[in-house]
N, C-alpha and C positions, 0 to 999 in steps of 0.2 A: 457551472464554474466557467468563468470567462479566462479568456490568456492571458489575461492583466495580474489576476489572482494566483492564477497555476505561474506564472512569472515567480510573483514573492514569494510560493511557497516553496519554491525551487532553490531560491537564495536563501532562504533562512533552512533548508537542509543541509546548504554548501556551505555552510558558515560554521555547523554544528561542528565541532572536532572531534565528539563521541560517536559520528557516524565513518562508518567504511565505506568501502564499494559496494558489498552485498547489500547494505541498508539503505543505498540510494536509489540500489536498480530497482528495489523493492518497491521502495516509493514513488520511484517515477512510472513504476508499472500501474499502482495503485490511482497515480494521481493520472494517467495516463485513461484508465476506466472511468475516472470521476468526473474526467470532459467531453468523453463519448458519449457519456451518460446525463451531461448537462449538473450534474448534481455538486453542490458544496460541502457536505457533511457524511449525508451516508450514501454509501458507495455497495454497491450488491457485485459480490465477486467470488469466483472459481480458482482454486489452485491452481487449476489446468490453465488458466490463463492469465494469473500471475505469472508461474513459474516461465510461461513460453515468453511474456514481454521479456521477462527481465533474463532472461535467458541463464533460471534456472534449470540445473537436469540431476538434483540430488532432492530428496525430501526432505533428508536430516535439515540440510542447507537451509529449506523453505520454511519449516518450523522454528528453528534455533533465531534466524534474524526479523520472524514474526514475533515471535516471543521478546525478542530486544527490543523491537519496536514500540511495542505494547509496554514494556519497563521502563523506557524511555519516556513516555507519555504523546509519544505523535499519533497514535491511532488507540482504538476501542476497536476487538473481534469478538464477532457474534458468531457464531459457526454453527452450521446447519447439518445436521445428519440425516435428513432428507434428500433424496437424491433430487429429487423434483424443484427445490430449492435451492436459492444461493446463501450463500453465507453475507455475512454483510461487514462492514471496517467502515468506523466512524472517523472522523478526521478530528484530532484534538489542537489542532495547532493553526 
């Protein structure tokens, strides 16, 4: 993902009026991985560091506005019970 891209998708979260604060920080945690990581779509990611971008420090927090996200339609979670593994969060938008 280039900064051109992580650009637009930044404004069409800033634009959404069904987003808060918690579902931005999330996002830009998310999307924040997805350019580290070069990738456009699927993104291989750790609560442990979601939570620390977006400077969560509750879990309820971290579940409740993944769960909105995913109802929203800006992302697909795959979640790994694997310790060895990550979980992964598709980008739908």
């Amino acid at each position: 993902m280039n900064s051109e891209e992580t650009i637009k998708k930044i404004q069409a979260l800033m634009n959404d009026e069904n987003l808060n604060i918690y579902h931005l920080v999330m996002m830009l945690a998310i999307l924040q991985l997805a350019y580290f990581q070069c990738e456009v779509k699927v993104i291989h990611v750790s609560r442990r560091n979601i939570m620390k971008l977006a400077h969560l420090q509750s879990l309820p927090t971290y579940h409740k506005y993944l769960k909105q996200l995913q109802a929203l339609g800006y992302i697909e979670y795959f979640p790994s019970y694997h310790p060895g593994y990550k979980s992964t969060i598709k980008l739908k938008f």
